[in-house]
C-alpha positions in Angstrom: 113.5 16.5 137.1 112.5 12.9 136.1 109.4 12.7 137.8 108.2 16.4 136.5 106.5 17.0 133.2 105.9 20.8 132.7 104.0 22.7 129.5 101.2 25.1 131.0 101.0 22.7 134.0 103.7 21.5 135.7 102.7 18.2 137.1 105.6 16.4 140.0 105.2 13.1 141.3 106.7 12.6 144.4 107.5 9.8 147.2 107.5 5.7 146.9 105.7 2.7 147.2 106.7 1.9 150.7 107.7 5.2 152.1 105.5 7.3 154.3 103.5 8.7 151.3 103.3 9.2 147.4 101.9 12.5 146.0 101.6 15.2 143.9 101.9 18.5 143.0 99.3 20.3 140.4 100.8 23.6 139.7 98.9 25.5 136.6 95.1 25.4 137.6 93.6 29.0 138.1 91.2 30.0 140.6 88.1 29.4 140.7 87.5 25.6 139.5 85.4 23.5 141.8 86.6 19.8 142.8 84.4 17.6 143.8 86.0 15.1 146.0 83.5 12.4 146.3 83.5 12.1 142.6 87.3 12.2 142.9 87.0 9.5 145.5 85.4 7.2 143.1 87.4 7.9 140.6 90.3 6.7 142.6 88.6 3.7 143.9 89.0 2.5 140.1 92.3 2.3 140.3 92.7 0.8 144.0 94.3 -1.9 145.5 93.1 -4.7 147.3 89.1 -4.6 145.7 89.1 -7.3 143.1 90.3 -11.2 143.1 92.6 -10.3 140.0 94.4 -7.5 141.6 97.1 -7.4 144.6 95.7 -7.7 148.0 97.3 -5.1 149.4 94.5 -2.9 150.1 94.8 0.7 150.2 92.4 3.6 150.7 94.2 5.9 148.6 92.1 8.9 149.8 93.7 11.7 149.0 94.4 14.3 152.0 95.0 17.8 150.2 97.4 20.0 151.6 97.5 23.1 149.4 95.5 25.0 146.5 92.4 23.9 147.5 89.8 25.9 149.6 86.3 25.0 150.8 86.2 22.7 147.3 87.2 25.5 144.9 91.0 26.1 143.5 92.1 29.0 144.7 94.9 29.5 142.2 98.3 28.3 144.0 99.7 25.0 143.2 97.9 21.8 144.3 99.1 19.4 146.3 97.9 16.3 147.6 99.1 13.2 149.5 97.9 9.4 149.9 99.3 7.8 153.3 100.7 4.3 152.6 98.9 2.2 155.3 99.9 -1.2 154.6 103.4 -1.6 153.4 105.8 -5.2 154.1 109.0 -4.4 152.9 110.2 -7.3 154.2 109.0 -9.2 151.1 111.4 -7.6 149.4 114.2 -8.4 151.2 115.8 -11.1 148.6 115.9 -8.3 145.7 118.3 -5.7 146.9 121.3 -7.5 145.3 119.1 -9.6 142.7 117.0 -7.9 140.6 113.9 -8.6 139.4 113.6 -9.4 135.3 111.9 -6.8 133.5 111.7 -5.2 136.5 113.6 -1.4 137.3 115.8 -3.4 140.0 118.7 -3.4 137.5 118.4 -0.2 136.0 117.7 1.8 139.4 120.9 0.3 140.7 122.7 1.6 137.5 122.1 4.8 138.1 121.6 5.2 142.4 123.7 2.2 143.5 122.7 0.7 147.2 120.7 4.1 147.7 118.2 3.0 145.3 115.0 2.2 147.7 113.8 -0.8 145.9 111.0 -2.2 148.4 107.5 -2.4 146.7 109.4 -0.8 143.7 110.3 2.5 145.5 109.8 5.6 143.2 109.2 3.1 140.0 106.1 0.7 141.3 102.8 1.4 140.0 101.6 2.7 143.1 102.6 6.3 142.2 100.1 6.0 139.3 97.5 7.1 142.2 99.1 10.3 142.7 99.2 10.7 138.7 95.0 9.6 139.3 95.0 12.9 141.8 95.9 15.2 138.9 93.9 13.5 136.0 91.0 13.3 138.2 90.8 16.9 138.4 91.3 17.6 134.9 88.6 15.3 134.2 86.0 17.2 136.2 87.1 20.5 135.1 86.9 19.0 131.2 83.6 17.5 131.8 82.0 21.1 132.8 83.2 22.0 129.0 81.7 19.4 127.3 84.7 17.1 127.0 84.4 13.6 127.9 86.9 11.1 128.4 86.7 6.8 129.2 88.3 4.1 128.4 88.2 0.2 128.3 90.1 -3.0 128.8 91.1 -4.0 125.1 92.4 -7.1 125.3 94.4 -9.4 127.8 96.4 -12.2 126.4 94.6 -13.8 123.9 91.0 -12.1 124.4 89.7 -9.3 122.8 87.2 -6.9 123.8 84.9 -5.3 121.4 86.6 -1.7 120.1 85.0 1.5 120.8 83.5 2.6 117.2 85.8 5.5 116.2 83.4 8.2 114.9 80.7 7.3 117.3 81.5 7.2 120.6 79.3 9.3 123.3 79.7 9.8 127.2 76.7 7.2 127.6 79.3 4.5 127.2 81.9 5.9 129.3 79.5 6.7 131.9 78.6 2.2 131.6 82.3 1.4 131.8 83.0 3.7 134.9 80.4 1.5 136.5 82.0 -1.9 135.9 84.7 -4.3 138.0 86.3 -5.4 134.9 85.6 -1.8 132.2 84.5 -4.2 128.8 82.2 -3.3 126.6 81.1 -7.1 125.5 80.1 -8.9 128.9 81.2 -12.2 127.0 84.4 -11.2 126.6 84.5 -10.1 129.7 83.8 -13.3 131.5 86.4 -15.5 129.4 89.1 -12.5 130.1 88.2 -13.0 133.9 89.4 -17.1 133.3 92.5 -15.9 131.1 93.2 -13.9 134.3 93.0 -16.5 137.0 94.7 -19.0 135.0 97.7 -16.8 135.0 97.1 -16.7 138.4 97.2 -19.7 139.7 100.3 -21.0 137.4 102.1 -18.2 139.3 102.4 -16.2 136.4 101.2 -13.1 134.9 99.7 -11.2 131.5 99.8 -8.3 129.8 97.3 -6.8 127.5 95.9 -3.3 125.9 93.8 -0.2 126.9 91.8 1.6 124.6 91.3 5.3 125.3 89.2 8.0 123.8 87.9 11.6 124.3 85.3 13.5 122.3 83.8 16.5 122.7 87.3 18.6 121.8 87.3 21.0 118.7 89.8 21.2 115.8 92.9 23.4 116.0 94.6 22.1 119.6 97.6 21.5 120.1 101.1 21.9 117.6 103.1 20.6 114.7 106.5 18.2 115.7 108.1 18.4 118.5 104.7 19.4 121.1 102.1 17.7 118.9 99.0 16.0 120.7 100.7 12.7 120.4 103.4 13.8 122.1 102.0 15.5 124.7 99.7 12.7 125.7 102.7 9.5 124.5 104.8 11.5 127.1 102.1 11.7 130.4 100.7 7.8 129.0 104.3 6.3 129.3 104.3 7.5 132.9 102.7 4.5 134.1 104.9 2.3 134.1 103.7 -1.3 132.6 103.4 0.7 129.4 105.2 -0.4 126.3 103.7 1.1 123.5 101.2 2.9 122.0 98.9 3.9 118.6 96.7 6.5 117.5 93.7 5.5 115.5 94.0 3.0 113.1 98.1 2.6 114.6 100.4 0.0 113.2 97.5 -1.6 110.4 98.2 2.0 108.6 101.3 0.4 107.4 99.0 -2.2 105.6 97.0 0.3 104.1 97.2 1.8 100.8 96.5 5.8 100.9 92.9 5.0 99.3 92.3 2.9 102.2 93.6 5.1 105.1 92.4 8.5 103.9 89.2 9.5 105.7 87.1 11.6 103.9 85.9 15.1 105.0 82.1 16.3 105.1 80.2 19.2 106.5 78.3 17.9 109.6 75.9 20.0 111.3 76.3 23.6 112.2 78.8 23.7 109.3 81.6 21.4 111.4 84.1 19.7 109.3 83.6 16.2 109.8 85.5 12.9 108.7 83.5 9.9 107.7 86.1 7.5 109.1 88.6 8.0 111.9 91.6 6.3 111.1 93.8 9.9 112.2 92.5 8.9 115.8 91.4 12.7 115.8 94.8 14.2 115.2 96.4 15.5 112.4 99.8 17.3 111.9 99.8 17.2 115.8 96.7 18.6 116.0 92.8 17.8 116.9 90.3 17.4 113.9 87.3 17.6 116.1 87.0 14.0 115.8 87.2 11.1 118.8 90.6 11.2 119.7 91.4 7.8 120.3 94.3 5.4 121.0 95.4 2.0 122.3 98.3 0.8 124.7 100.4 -1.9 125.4 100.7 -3.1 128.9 103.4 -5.5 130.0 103.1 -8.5 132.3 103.2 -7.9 135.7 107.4 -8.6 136.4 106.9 -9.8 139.8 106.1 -13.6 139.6 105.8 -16.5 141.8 107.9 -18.5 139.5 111.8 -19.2 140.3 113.6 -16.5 137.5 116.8 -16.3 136.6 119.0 -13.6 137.4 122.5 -12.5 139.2 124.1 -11.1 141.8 124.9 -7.5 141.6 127.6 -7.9 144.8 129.5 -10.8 143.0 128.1 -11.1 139.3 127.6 -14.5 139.5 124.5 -16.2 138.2 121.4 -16.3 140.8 117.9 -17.8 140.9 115.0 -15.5 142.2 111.5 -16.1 143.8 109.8 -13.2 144.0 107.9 -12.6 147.6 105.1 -9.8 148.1 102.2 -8.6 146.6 101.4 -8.6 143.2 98.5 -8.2 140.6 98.5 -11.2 138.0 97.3 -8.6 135.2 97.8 -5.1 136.2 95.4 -4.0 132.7 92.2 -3.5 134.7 93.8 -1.5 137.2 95.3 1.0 134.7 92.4 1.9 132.5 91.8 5.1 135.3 95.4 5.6 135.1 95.3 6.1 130.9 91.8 8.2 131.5 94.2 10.4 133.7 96.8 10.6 131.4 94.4 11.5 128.6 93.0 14.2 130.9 95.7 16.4 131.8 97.3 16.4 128.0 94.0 17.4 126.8 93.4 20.1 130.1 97.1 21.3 129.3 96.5 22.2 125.9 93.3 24.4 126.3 95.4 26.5 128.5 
């Protein structure tokens, strides 16, 4: 049950990196919602391989080809399910790994628990390429949220040592996320942009890689969603978020400087806005409270690791003798996987928020 989350959906991830295909399965959505699948498309050409110098060049269509719960464009009630045919595998890059694992890679830990069965090429069931089947599903809930007047987007934050300009947190409109959908590299100040692009390549060509942080954000949502403990909105969206699997960490609002703050300085006072809405001035909640929405932006950032797979030689062992062992990674790889997964957090946002106004 791993790879199933379930609370009014029930969302399963299936297949692996270099198998035949990866998909999913959408079970939850009632009749009657339309899909468009050329705005789907596009939405999963965000998140695709193979388009930009600062991603892998494996390229992939990932189109998705539905099989179930779909009809003439409109759900017809029964659990969706969709596939995405992997076209351009070489698992025989990864031929060296099977009995060294990769550092900070799921090598070692896949092993642990599966032994030799563990399929390991690309990553198998833990490589970043099942975030497109996770795309499927928050695709949908993103079209469905947008006809009710809830918007979601998101940018690149930072990567390494640049920073991106931060979405203001009680002013943030669909305008902007409608300018970062457009963009190769999702900033919101072109000049950071351009010097992120350099910290990028510079990684690059040292054989390395770099991590760096998404910022995510919906508006539009009223107060009252969601639940106190154990099935609050942080939860629910901390659980579908840490399905992708460069993520390290995450923080709602004004996160981990709240532990800098005095109450004074954290508090954010209330108003009456218009049509008698309760407002807060400030947004340093990140639009959730006691587990559940304010009304106001929800908004968080996350921590993305370095890409694990690098040209350099790593050290590491040998699982058949335990003896120490140096590794070269072969294959594939992206030298900053950020860019790639700002889709992938707009998904995850999407079907916590769709779940909850179930």
């Amino acid at each position: 049950m791993g790879s199933t989350w379930k609370n009014n959906l029930s969302l399963s991830i299936f297949g692996q990196s270099h198998g035949a295909a990866i998909g999913v399965t959408l079970d939850g959505v009632p009749a009657g919602e339309r899909i468009d699948f050329d705005v789907l498309n596009t939405f999963m050409l965000r998140r695709a391989p193979g388009r930009f110098p600062w991603a892998t060049p494996r390229a992939e269509a990932d189109k998705p080809e539905f099989l179930s719960g779909i009809v003439n464009g409109i759900t017809c009630g029964t659990p969706i399910t969709a596939i995405i045919r992997n076209t351009n595998t070489r698992s025989a890059d990864y031929s060296n790994i099977m009995n060294v694992p990769r550092p900070a890679h799921a090598d070692f830990t896949a092993f642990a628990k599966y032994g030799n069965h563990a399929d390991l090429s690309g990553g198998g069931h833990f490589s970043g390429r099942l975030t497109a089947a996770l795309c499927i599903a928050g695709g949908i809930c993103l079209q469905i949220l947008s006809r009710r007047g809830v918007f979601i987007g998101g940018h690149v934050a930072s990567v390494g040592g640049v920073r991106d300009d931060a979405f203001d947190p009680v002013d943030i409109n669909e305008t902007t996320f409608a300018k970062l959908r457009q963009m190769d590299m999702p900033m919101i100040n072109p000049q950071a942009a351009t010097h992120l692009i350099e910290e990028i390549e510079k990684a690059k060509q040292a054989n390395d890689s770099i991590g760096g942080t998404i910022e995510c954000a919906a508006i539009g949502l009223p107060a009252g969603l969601g639940s106190p403990m154990f099935d609050g909105m942080e939860n629910r969206i901390s659980q579908l978020v840490f399905a992708i699997p460069a993520v390290k960490g995450i923080e709602f609002g004004a996160g981990f400087e709240v532990a800098t703050k005095r109450g004074s300085e954290n508090n954010d006072p209330f108003y009456v806005a218009e049509n008698n809405t309760v407002k807060t001035k400030t947004n340093n909640h990140g639009g959730i409270l006691g587990g559940i929405t304010s009304g106001m932006p929800i908004i968080f950032r996350a921590a993305i690791k370095p890409t694990p797979s690098i040209a350099q030689e790593q050290q590491s062992i040998n699982l058949s003798t335990l003896q120490p062992a140096t590794l070269t990674v072969k294959g594939r790889h992206d030298p900053c996987i950020v860019p790639r997964a700002v889709p992938c957090m707009e998904a995850a946002l999407a079907i916590a928020i769709y779940d909850v106004t179930l």
